[in-house]
C-alpha positions in Angstrom: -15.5 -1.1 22.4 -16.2 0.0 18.9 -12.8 0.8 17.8 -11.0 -1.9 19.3 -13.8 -3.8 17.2 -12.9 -1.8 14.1 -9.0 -2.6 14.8 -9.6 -6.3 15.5 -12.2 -7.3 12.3 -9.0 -5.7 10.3 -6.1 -7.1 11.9 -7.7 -10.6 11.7 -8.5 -10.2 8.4 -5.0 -9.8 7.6 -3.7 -12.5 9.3 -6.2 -14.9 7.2 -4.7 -13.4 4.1 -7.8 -11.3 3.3 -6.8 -8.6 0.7 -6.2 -5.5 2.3 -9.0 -3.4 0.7 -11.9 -5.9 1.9 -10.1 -6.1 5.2 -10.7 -2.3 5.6 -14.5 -2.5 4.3 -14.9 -5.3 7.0 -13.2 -3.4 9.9 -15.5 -0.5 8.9 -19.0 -2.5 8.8 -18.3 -4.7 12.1 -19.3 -2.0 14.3 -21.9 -0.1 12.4 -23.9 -4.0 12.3 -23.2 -4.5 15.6 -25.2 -1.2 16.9 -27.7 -1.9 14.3 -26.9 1.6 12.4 -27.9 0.6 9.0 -28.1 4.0 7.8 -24.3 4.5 7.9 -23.8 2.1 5.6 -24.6 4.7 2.8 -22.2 7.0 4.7 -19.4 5.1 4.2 -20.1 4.0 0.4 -20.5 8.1 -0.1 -16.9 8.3 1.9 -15.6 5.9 -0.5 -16.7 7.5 -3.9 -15.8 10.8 -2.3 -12.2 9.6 -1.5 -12.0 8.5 -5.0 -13.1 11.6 -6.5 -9.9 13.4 -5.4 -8.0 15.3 -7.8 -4.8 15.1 -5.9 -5.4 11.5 -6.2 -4.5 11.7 -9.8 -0.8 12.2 -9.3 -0.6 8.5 -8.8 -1.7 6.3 -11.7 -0.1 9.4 -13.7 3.6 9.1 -11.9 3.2 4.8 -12.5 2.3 5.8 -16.4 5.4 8.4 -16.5 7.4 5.5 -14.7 6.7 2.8 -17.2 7.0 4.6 -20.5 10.3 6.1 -19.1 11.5 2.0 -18.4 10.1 1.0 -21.6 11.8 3.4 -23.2 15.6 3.1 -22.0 15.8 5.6 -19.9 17.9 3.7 -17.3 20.8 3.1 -19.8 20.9 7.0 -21.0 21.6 7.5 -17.6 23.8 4.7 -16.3 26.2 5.7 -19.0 26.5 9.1 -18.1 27.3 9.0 -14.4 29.3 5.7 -15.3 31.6 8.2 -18.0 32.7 10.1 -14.5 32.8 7.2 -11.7 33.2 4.3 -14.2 37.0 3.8 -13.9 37.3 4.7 -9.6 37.6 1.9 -7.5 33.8 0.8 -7.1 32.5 3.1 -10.1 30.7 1.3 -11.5 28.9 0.2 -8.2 28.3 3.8 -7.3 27.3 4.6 -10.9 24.2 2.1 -10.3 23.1 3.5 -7.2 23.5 7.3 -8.4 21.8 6.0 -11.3 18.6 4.0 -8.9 19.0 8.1 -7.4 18.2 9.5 -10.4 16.0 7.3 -11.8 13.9 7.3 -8.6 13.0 11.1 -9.6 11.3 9.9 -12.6 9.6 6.5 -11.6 8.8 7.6 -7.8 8.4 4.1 -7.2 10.9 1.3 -6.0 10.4 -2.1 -7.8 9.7 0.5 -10.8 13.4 1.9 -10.3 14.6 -1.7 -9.6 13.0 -3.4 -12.8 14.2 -0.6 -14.9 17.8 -0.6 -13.4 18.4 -3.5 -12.7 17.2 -5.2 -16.3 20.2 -3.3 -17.8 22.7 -2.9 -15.0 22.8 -6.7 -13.4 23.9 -8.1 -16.7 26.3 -5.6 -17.4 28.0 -5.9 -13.7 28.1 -9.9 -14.2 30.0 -9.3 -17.7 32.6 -7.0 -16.0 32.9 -10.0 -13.4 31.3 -9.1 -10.1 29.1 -11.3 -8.6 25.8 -11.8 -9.6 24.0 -12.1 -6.4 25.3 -9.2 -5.1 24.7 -6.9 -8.2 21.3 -8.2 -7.2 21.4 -7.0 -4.3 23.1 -3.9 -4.8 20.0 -2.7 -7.1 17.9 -4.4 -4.4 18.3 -1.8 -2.3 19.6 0.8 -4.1 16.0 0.1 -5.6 14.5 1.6 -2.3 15.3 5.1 -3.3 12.6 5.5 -6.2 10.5 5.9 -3.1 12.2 8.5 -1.2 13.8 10.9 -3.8 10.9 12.9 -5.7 8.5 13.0 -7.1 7.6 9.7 -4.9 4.6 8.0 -5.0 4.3 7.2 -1.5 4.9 10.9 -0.6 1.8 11.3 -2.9 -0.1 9.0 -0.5 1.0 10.2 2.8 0.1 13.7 1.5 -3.3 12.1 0.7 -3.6 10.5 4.3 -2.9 13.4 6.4 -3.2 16.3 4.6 0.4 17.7 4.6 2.2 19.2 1.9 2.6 17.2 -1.1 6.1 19.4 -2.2 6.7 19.9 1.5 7.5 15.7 1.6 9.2 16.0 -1.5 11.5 18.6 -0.9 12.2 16.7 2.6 13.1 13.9 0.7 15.8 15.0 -1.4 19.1 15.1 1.0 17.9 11.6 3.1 17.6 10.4 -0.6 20.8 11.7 -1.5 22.5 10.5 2.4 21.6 7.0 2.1 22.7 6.8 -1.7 26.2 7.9 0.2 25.9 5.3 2.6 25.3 2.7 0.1 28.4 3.9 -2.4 30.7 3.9 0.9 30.1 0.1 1.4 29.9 -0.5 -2.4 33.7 1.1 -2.5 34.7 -0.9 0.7 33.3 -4.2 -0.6 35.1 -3.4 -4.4 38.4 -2.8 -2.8 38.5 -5.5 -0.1 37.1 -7.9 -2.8 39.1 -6.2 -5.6 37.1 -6.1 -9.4 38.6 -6.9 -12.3 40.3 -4.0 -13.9 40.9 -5.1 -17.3 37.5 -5.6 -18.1 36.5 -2.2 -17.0 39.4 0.0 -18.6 37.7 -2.0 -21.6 34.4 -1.1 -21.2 34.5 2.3 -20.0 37.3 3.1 -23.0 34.3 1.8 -25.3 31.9 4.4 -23.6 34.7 7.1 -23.4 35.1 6.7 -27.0 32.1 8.3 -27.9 33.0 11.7 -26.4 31.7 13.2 -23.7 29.9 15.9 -26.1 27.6 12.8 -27.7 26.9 11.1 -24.5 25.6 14.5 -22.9 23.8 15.2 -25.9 21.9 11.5 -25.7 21.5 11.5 -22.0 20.1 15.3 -21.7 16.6 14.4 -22.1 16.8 11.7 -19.6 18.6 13.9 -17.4 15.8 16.5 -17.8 12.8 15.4 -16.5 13.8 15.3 -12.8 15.0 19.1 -13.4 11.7 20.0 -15.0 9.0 17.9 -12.8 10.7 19.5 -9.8 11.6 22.7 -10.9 7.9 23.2 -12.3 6.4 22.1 -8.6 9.3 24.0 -6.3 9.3 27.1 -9.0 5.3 27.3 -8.4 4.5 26.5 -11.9 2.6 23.6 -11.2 0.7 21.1 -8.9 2.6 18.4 -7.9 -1.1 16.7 -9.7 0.0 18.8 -12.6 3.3 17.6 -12.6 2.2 13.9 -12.9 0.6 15.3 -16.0 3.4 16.8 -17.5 5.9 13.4 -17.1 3.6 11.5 -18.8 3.3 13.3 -22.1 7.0 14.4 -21.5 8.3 10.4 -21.4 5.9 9.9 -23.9 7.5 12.9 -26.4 11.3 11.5 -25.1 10.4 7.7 -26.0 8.1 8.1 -29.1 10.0 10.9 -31.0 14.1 11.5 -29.8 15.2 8.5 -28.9 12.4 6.6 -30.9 12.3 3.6 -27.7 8.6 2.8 -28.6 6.3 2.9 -31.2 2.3 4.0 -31.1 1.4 0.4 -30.9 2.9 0.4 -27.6 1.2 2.7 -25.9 -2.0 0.3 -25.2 -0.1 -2.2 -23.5 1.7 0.5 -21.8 -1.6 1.5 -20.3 -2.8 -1.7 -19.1 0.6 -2.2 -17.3 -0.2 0.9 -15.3 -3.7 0.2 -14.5 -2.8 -3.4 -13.5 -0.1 -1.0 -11.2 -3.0 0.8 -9.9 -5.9 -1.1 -9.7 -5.4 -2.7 -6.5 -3.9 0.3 -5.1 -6.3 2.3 -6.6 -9.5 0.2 -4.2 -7.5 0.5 -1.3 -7.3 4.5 -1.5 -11.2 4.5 -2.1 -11.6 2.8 1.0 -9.3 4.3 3.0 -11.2 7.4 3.5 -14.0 5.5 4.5 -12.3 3.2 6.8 -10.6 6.6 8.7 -14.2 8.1 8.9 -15.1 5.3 11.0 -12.1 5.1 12.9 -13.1 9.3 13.8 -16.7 8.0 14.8 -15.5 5.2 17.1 -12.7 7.5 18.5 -10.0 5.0 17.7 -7.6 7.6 16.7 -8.0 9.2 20.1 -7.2 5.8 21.7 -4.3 6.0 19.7 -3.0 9.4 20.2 -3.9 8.7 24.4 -2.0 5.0 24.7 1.2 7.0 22.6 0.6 9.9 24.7 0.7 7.7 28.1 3.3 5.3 26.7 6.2 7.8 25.2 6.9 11.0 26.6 10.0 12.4 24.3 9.9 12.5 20.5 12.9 10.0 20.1 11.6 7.7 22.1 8.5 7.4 20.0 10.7 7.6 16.6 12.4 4.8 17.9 9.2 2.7 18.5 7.6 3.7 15.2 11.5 2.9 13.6 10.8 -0.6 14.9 7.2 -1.4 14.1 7.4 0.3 10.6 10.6 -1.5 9.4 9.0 -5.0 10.8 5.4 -3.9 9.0 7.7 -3.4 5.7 8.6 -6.7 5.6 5.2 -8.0 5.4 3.0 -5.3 4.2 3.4 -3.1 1.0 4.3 0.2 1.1 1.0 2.2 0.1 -1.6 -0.1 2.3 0.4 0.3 5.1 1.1 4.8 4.5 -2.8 4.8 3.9 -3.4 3.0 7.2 -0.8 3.5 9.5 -0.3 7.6 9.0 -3.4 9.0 10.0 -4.2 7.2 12.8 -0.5 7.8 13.9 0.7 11.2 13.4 -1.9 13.7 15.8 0.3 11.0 18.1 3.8 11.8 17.3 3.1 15.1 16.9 1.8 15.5 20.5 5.3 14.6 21.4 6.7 17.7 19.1 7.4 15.4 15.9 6.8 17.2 12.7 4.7 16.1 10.2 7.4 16.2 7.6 9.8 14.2 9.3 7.4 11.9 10.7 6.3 11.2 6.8 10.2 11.2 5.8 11.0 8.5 8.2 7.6 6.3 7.6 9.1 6.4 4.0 12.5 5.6 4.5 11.6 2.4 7.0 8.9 0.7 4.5 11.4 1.3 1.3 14.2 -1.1 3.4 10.7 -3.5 3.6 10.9 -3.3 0.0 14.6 -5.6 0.0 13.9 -7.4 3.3 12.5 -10.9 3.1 10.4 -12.2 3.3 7.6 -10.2 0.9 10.4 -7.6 0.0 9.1 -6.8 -3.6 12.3 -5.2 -4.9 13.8 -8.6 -4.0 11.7 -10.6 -6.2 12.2 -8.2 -9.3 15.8 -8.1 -8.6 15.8 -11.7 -8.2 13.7 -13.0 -11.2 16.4 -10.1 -12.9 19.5 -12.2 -12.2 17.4 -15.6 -12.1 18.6 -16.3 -8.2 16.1 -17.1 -5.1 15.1 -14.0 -3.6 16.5 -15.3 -0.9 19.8 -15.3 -2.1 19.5 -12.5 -3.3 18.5 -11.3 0.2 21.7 -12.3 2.0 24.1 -10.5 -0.4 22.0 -7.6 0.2 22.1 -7.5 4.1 25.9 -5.2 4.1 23.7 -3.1 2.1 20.5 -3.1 4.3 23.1 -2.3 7.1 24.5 0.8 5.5 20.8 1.8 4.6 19.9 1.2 8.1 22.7 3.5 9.6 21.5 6.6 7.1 18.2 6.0 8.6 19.4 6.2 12.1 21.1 9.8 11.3 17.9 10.7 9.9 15.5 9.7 12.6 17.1 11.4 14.6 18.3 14.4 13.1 15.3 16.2 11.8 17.3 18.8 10.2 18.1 16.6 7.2 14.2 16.2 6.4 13.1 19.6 7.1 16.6 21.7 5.8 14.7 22.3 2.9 11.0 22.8 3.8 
């Protein structure tokens, strides 16, 4: 009775459009008033602080700081220029050269409406001088958008890692090639659509001449640092150097040192507003992580998780048949719900069930990510939609319908993943 209570106070409090944080404190106080046990009250505030006090936990205002100074400072167009110098002139280039760029950007932001802000504020424009259309370069960094959450260091890999306990550089190593496969699956239709379509040839040999006329000696030189804080975040975490926590660190006074002294993007006076950007990130995000461990506890007291693991036990009896339901519910959840509420809620409650069915952790984490990041350009709360939208000044959902071919192609990737855990666990 308890934890359907607990389950009931928060999905109701959801549905009236209650923020998700008090929703949580509700569903965790319903029962504990309702059997008169006052004295856990003080349980769950010391289960909040203490899921505060985490220093893992610090990876994620510090990989939203790293993300912004890097967007203030540029950082998109040092590298948009360099992959465009070797793709620029193939049919589709410069298409692809966006989306390897969303790719690489991803591994510094770790977030997705980060990677499609920062993107898309350059390359949109730029696609809509060289004549494509501007709803679907909209789209096209939409989605592309997505894979700031899946390629690391990603921020929801950060908070899945909090939730259940597995690896931090276990997730991110297993989400390098489905990173790398769906950016694939996106340049195939990108390179379909350009050639079926056709672009307008003139004004690219004219552009990419402007860029080739630099040499390719200068253009490596002013895109190296850009091009080197993926290498060293994740080298320094897979090499053993340094906590993925650490890492976070390191970005931020190594975007800071790129912006503020080589390529001279932002000045001191900056760096305040900087800040408050990333704490207004956080903040929300930041309540919802403090309650989160308080609002499991309560779900271990009032056995809800075992409810859960016994109705997926009784319900599913192979591990695709359970991938296949948790495919559905998660890519309908990321449509409504954002991306680190729903990790927080949905993955420990959730994977002791999978897991029964032989699911590993990894994978299971791999594909939670990979479904809520399509939420991300699916209306109708699909964040990355909104920034790419406001970006290109069209209704998100306009926006939206130029980016369903790409949703599809994402949506296939995600199908060889599911089910094929080799490409999430290759690596581990």
């Amino acid at each position: 009775m308890a934890a359907v209570l607990v389950f009931a106070v928060f999905l109701i409090g959801i549905v009236v459009s209650i923020p998700i944080g008090v929703s949580m404190i509700l569903g965790s106080v319903a029962p504990i008033f309702l059997m008169n046990a006052g004295g856990a009250v003080g349980q769950i505030l010391d289960n909040t602080f203490g899921g505060a006090n985490s220093t893992p936990i610090l990876a994620v205002p510090l990989f939203i700081l790293g993300g912004v100074i890097m967007a203030e400072g540029g950082i998109s167009r040092k590298l948009f220029n360099f992959f465009a110098y070797f793709v620029g002139r193939l049919p589709g280039g410069v298409p692809c050269a966006v989306i390897l760029t969303c790719l690489f950007y991803g591994a510094i932001s770790g977030s997705g409406p980060a990677t499609t802000a920062a993107v898309g504020s350059m390359c949109i424009p730029f696609m809509v001088s060289l004549g494509y259309d501007r709803q679907w370069s909209a789209g096209l960094v939409a989605v592309s958008g997505g894979l700031g959450v899946i390629i690391p260091p990603s921020i929801p890999f950060v908070l899945y890692s909090l939730a259940t306990g597995v690896s931090t550089g276990n997730l991110f190593k297993g989400g390098i090639i489905p990173g790398i496969l769906i950016g694939v699956f996106l340049m195939i239709y990108a390179v379909f659509y350009c050639v079926t379509k056709g672009e307008d040839k003139q004004k690219i040999k004219t552009k990419m001449d402007e860029l080739s006329s630099k040499g390719f000696g200068a253009l490596f030189l002013d895109s190296l640092w850009a091009l080197l804080c993926p290498i060293i975040i994740l080298g320094g975490i897979y090499s053993g150097l340094f906590t993925p926590t650490e890492a976070a660190c390191i970005s931020v006074f190594y975007a800071l040192i790129v912006a503020l002294f080589i390529y001279k993007t932002i000045t001191f006076k900056d760096i305040i507003p900087l800040l408050a950007s990333s704490v207004k990130t956080y903040g929300g995000l930041a309540f919802v992580l403090a309650f989160a461990t308080a609002f499991g506890r309560v779900l271990s007291l009032t056995r809800a998780t075992t409810f859960v693991v016994d109705f997926v036990s009784n319900s599913f009896h192979t591990s695709w048949t359970v991938l296949t339901a948790m495919v559905i519910i998660f890519l309908i959840l990321g449509m409504v719900m954002d991306t680190g509420p729903a990790i927080i809620i949905l993955a420990p409650v959730l994977l002791p069930a999978v897991q029964n069915l032989g699911v590993n952790d990894v994978h299971f984490g791999v594909v939670l990510v990979c479904c809520l990041s399509i939420g991300l350009a699916t209306p109708p709360f699909g964040l990355d939609l909104f920034v790419a939208g406001n970006l290109s000044k069209d209704p998100p959902m306009s926006v939206a319908k130029k980016a369903v071919p790409f949703i599809i192609a994402f949506l296939i990737a995600l199908l060889l993943i599911t089910y094929v855990p080799w490409f999430s666990t290759a690596l581990i």
